[in-house]
Structure formats: C-alpha cells, structure tokens
N, C-alpha and C positions, 0 to 999 in steps of 0.2 A: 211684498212686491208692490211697487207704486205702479199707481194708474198706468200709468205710459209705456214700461216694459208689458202689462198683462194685454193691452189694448196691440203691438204690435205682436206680440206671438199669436193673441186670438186673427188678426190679417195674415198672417206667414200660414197660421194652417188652414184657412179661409180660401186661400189661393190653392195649397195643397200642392204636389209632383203629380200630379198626374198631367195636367196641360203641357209642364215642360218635356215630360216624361215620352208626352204623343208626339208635342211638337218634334223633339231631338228623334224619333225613332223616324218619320216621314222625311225629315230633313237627309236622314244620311240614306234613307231610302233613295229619295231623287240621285243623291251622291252617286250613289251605287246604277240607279239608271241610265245616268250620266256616262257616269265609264262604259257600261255595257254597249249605247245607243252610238256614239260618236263614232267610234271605230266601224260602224256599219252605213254612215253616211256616204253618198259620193265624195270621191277624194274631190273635183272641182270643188263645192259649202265646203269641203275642213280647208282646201289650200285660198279660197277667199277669205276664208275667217283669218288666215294664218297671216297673208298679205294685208287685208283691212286694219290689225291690228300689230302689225309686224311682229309677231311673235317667231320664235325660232324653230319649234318643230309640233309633233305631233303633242306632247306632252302640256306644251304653253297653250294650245288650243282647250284642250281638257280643262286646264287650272282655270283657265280665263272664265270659261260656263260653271265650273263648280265652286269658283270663291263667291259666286251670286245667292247660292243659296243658302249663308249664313247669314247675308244681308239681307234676304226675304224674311226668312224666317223668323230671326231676331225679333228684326221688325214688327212685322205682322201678328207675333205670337204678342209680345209687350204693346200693341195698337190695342187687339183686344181686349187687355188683360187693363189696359187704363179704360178705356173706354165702359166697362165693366165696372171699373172702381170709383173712377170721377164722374163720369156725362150721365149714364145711365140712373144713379143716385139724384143728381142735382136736377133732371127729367123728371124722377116719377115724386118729386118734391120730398125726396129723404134725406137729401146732406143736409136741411135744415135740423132735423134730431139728431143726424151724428155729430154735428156741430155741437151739439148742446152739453154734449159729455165734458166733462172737467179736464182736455185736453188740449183744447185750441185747434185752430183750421191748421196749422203751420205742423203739430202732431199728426194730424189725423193724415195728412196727404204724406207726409215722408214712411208714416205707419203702413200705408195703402200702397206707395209705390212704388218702396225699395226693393219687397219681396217679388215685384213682377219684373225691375230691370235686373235685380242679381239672376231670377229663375230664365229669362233670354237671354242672359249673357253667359248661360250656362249650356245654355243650346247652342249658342255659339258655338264654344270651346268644343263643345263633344262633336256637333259640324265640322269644326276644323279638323279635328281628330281623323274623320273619316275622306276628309277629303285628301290631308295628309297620307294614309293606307292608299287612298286611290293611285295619286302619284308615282307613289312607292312600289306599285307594281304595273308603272308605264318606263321602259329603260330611255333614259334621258341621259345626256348628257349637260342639258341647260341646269334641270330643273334636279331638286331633290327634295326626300319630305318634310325635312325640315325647312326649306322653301315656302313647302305649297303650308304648311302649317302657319309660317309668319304671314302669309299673305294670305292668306282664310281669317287669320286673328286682327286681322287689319282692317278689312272691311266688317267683321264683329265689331272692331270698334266704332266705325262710321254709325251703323244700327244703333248702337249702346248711345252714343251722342244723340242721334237724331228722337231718341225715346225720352232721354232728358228733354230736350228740348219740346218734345209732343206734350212732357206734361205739363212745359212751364204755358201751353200754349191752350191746353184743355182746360185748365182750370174756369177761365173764363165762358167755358162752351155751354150751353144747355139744349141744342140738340145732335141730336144721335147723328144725324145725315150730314149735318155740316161737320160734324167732328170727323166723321168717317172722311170724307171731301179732305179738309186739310190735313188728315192723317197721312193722306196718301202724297196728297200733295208733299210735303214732306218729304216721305221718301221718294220720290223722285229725282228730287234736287240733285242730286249725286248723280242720278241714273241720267240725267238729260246730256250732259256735255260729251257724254259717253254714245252715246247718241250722235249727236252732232259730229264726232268724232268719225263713226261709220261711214257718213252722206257726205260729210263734208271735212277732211282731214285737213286740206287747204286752207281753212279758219285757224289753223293750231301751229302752219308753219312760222317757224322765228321766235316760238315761243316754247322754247323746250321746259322750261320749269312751269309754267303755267300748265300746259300738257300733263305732267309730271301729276300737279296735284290735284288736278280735276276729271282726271281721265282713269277711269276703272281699270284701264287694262296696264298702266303703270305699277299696277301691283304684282304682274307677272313678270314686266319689266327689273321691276326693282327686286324681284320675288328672294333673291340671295341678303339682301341689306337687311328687307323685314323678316326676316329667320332671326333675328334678334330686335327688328324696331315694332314687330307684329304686337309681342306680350306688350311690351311698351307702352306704344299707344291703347290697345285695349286698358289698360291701367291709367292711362291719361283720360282715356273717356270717362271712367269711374266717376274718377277725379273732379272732371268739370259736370260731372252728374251731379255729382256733391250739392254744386253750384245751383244748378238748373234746380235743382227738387228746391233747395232754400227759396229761391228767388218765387218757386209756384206756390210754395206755402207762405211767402210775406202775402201773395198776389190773396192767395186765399182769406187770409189773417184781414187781411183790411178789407176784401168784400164783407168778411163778416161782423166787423167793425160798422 
C-alpha cells in the first residue's frame, strides 16, 4: 500500500461516524420539531409566513423552515470538521510536521477534507430523508415527498458547495476567530437575499429569474422540478468540490514551496 492511500484511510478513521452520526440524528431531530411546533403556531405567523413568501398552503410553509436545516447543519458540521483539520493544526504550529511526510500539502488537504465534505453531505441526504417523511405526512396538494426530498437535496448542495469553497478559503487562515468569522460569513451569503426578500420583496419585483436563483424560498417554489434537479445538483456540487479542494491544495503546495 503507498503512502497516500494508508495516509487517507489513517484521515477517514481519524474523523470516524460518530460526528456525522450525532450530527444527522440532531438534524432530523429539529425536523421532527419542526413538524410538531408549526401547526401549533397562531395561524396569523403561519398565514404571514405563507404571504411573505407566497407559498401555497400549510405544507409549503413547513418545507420552507425544514429545507433550512440541511443547509445548517451540513454546513456547520463540515465548518468544524475543517477548522479541526486545517486552522487548528497550522495555530498550534503542526501543519509544519504534517507537511513533512512524503505526501505534499496538495495530498495532505484532499486526505483531510474529503472525508468531512463526503460525511456532511451525508447528513444532508439522511436530513432530506426526514424531512421528505415530514411532508409525507402533511396532505398536500402542492407539495409531495418526493418534492420536499429534491428540495432538501438542493439546498444540501448549496452547503456542499459553500464547504468546498470554505476550504479553498481556510487554507490561508491561521487564526481560529477569524476562520470561524468567514466561516459564517460564508454561509450566510445564501441566507441574506432571503432576507431582503422578507423586508423588502419590492427589490425583487421585474426580476423573476434572479428571484428564482437567489431566494431560498424558490425551492418550494420550484419544489416539483428539483424532485429530479435536487440529486442533480447535489452531484454537481461534488463535482465543483472536486475543483475547489484542487485549487486549496495548489494554494497549500506553494505556500509550502
């Protein structure tokens, strides 16, 4: 066995299921929350939420709060799980020895980071899964679960993308506070026009495709299309993962050049 396969299996069990394991059980937890809590809301919050976002009934309301929680969670479980891998090491001055191994910077971070974006993009999936059962036992007429499934898997991919991108961005980082800081910042990015969208839907008129791809709640909208563009794009995010990890490991390679 050469260096490079024994050095990523010693990372994959390094990392170990258990974090994904807690993450994904919390995650369909809230899910589950989620269904229970809403239906006991005043109908005035569920029929503003339904108007603010023009969603169609009781059901679109549900999906809209519970595709959020694949996108945290993802997220936040693969923020730590880098931050763990890259910032934390190049702080207490040890990516210099791991560097040293007959591996290269460009080995070591794809070694380090693939097994945290595959184990939250796992969390994803079992996210959507539950969020998928939640639907399924709301009677809809709009929505169904294989809907709420594509549209759970859709914003998993947004997370999935945004983690590549967190590492091509960490590599550089060597403290913990500021990583944390643009970590977040990061995920926001998504969340803010969704935002704007609430307060001020007026900014969005005349601009239906822009809407479209910048506004979180277009995945309820569209929620029948991504019942097959959901896996889709999660598979495209991979994909430009692929990308992103190459690009933090040249990034790494020539710092340590």
């Amino acid at each position: 066995m050469n260096p490079m396969t024994r050095y990523r299996r010693i990372e994959a069990r390094r990392l170990g299921l258990r974090p994904g394991v807690i993450a994904a059980g919390l995650a369909a937890l809230l899910v589950a929350l989620t269904h229970l809590v809403l239906p006991r809301l005043p109908a005035g919050v569920l029929d503003f939420i339904a108007l603010a976002f023009q969603l169609d009934d009781f059901a679109g309301v549900v999906l809209l709060n519970e595709i959020l929680i694949p996108l945290f969670a993802v997220y936040v479980l693969g923020m730590l799980g880098m931050l763990g891998a890259l910032v934390a090491p190049r702080e207490n001055g040890e990516l210099e020895l791991l560097l040293a191994k007959p591996i290269g910077g460009a080995g070591l971070l794809a070694a380090r980071v693939w097994p945290i974006v595959l184990s939250s993009a796992a969390v994803g999936v079992a996210t959507s899964l539950a969020v998928a059962l939640s639907i399924a036992l709301i009677p809809s007429a709009e929505l169904s679960a294989l809907d709420a499934l594509g549209a759970s898997l859709a914003l998993t991919a947004v997370a999935v993308f945004e983690l590549g991108l967190l590492a091509a961005v960490l590599v550089g980082v060597r403290d913990s506070f500021y990583a944390i800081a643009l970590g977040f910042g990061i995920w926001f990015v998504p969340v803010m026009p969704t935002a704007a969208y609430l307060y001020r839907p007026d900014v969005f008129e005349g601009a239906p495709q822009l809407t479209t791809a910048i506004v979180l709640s277009s995945a309820v909208w569209h929620a029948e299309v991504l019942a097959l563009a959901g896996p889709l794009a999660l598979a495209a995010a991979l994909l430009a993962c692929v990308g992103l990890v190459r690009l933090a490991g040249w990034r790494l390679a020539r710092a340590e050049a």
